[in-house]
C-alpha positions as CSV (number, residue, x, y, z in Angstrom):
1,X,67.2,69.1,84.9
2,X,69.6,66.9,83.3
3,X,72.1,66.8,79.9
4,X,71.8,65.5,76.6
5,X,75.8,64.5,75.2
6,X,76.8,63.8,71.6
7,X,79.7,63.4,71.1
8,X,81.8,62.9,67.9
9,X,79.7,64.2,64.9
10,X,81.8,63.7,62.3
11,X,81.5,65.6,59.0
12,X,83.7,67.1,56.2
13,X,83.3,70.8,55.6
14,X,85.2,73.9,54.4
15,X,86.1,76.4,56.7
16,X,89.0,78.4,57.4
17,X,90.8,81.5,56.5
18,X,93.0,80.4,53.4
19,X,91.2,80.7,50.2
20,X,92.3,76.4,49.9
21,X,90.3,75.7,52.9
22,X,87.6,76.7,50.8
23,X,88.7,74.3,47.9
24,X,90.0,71.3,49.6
25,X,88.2,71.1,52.6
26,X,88.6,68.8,56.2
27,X,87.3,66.2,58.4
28,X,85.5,67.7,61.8
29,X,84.3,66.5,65.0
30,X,81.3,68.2,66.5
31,X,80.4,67.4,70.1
32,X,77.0,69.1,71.3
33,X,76.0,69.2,75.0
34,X,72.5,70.7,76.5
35,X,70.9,71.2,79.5
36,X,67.8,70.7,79.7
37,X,64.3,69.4,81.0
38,X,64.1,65.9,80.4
39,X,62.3,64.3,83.2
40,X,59.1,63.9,82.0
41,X,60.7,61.9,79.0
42,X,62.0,60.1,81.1
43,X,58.9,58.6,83.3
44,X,56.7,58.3,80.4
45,X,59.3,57.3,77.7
46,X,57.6,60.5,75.0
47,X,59.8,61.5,72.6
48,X,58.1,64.7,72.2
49,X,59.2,65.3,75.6
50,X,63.1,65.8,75.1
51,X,65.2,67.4,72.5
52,X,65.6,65.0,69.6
53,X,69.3,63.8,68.8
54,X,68.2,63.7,65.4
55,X,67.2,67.4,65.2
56,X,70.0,68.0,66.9
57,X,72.4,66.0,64.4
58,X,70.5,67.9,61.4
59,X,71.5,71.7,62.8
60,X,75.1,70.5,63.3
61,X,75.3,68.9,59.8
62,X,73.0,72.2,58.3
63,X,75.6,74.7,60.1
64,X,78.6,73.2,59.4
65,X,77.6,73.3,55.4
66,X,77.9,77.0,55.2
67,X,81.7,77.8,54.8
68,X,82.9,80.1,57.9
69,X,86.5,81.4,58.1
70,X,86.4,80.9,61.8
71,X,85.3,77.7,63.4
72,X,84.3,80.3,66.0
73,X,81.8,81.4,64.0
74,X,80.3,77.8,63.4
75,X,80.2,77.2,66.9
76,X,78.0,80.3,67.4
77,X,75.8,79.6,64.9
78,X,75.0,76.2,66.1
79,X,74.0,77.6,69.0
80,X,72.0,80.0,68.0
81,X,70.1,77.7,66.1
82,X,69.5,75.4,69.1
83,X,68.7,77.7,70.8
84,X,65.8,79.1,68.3
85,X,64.5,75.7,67.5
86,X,64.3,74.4,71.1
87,X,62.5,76.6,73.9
88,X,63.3,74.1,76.7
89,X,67.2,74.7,76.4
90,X,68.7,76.2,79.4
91,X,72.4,75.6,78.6
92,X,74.1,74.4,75.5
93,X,78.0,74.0,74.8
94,X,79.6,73.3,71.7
95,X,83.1,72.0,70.6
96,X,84.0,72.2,67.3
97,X,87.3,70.6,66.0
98,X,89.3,71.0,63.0
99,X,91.2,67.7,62.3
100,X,94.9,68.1,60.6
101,X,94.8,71.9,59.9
102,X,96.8,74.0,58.2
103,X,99.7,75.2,60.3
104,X,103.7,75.3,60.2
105,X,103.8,72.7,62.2
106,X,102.5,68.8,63.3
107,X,99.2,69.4,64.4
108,X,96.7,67.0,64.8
109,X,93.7,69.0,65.5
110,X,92.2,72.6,67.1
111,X,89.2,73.4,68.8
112,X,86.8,75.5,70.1
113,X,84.0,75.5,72.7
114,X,81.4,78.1,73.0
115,X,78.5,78.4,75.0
116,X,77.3,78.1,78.6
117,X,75.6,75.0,81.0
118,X,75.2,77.0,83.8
């Protein structure tokens, strides 16, 4: 068993609660980390033997198109794609961070993590 880590997906998407969320938008940072099956991969150097980071990349970027009010809910739905494209997952945790949002305050950025690696 080992863990796949990427970190810092950065994309610009429009979630949130307030209807100028929707409108104006804001920077994010996804990081995605999976447990998994890898050791074949690694003897025999097989790509088709490991989760791709690319696939991976494209669910983030997929996901976080579709406006949510709740990064919660993008979170979740990350997973749960992961989790339907790849079979040999057996834990997955995902962080998703709002850069900059809109609060009564200085705030440079909230997140979230969902999931499970155990």
């Amino acid at each position: 068993m080992g863990t796949i880590v990427i970190e810092g997906i950065r994309l610009y998407a429009y979630h949130g609660c307030l209807p100028e969320e929707g409108l104006i938008g804001a920077n994010y940072t996804v990081d995605v980390t999976i447990k998994t099956a890898f050791e074949k991969a690694a003897q025999n150097d097989n790509l088709d033997d490991t989760i791709d980071y690319v696939d991976v990349y494209e669910i983030v970027k997929k996901q976080m198109a579709i406006r949510s009010k709740l990064i919660e809910h993008v979170g979740q739905r990350i997973i749960d794609q992961l989790n339907a494209d790849f079979n040999t997952i057996e834990g997955v945790q995902v962080k998703v961070t709002k850069h900059n949002p809109p609060m009564n305050g200085n705030v440079d950025k909230v997140s979230v993590v969902l999931g499970n690696l155990e």
